[in-house]
C-alpha positions in Angstrom: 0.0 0.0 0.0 1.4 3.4 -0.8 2.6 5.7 2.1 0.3 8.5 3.0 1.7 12.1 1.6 2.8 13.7 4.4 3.1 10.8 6.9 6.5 10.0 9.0 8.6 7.1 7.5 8.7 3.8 9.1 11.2 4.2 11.6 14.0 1.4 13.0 12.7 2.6 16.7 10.3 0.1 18.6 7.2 1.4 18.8 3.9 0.3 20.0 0.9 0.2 17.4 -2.3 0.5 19.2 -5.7 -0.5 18.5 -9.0 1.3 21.1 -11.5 -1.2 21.3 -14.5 1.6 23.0 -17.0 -1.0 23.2 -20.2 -1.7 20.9 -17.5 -2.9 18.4 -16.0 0.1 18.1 -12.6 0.1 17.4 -10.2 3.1 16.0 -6.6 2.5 15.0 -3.3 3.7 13.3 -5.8 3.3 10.0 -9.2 5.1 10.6 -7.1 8.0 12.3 -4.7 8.4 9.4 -7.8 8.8 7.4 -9.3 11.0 9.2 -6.1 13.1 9.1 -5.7 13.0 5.4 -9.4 14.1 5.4 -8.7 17.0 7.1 -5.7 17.6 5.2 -7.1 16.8 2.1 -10.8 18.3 2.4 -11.9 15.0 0.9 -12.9 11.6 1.4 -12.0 10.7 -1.8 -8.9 12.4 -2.5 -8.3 10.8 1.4 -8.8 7.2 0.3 -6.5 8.1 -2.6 -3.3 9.2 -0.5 -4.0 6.2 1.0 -4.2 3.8 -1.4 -7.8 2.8 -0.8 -10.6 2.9 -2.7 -13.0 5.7 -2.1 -15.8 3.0 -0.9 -13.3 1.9 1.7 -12.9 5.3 2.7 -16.5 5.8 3.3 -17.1 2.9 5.1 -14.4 3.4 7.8 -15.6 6.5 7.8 -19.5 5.6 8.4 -18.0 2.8 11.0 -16.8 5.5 12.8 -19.9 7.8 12.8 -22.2 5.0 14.1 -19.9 3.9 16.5 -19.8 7.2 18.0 -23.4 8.6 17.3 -22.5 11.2 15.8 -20.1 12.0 12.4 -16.4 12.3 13.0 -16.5 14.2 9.3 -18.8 16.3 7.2 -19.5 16.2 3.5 -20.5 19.0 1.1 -22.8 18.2 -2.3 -20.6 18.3 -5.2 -21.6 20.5 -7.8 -19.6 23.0 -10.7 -16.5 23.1 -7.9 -17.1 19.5 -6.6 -17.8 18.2 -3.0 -15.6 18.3 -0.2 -15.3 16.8 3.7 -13.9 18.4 6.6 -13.4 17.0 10.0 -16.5 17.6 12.6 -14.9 18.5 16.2 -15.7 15.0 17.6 -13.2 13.7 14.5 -10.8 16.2 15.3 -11.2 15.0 18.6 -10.9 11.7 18.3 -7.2 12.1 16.2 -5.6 14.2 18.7 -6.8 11.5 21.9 -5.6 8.7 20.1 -2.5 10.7 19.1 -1.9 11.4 22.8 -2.7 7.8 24.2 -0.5 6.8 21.3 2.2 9.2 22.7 2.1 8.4 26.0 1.7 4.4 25.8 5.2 3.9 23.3 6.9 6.8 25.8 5.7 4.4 28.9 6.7 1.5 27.2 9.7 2.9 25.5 12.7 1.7 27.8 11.0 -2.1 27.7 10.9 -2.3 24.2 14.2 -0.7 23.6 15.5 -3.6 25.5 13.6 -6.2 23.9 14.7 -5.1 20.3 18.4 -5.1 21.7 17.6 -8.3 22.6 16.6 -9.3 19.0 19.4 -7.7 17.3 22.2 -9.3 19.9 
């Protein structure tokens, strides 16, 4: 799958990838919130899907998975028309990107020294 414009490179540092399970079958990951930022970034579901190498069905489903889960929409779309549609984030999607960002942030810095020893570990 093509890397995301604008997203870090995969780096040689251990790091934890983290999956929320909120309940109902719910579940937001590394996937559904780099989405949602290339939506914001993008202004488009479609053009979102695209920098990610996913269709633009895809896109809306994860999208739509996440807006039921939640009861409410994590992004919002305009009718296309002579300049086209759009999406933007809602502030419940913003929302959800930077509280995953953070528990993201803070679980690899907790669990940073462990895994730095088990990938020295691996290369030794």
């Amino acid at each position: 799958m093509p890397r995301a414009r604008n997203m870090p490179e995969e780096s040689d540092e251990p790091r934890l990838n983290l999956r929320l399970d909120l309940g109902g079958g719910l579940r937001v990951g590394p996937g559904k919130v780099r989405l949602l930022e290339e939506i914001g970034r993008a202004g488009s579901i479609s053009a979102a899907g695209r920098a990610l190498g996913m269709s633009y069905r895809r896109a809306w489903e994860l999208v739509e998975a996440l807006n039921r889960g939640f009861g409410a929409p994590v992004a919002e779309t305009t009718a296309g028309g002579a300049g086209g549609g759009g999406a933007r984030l809602t502030a419940l999607g913003e929302e959800v990107v930077r509280t995953y960002r953070a528990i993201e942030a803070e679980a690899n810095a907790a669990a940073g020294p462990r895994l730095a020893a088990l990938a020295r570990r691996e290369a030794g």
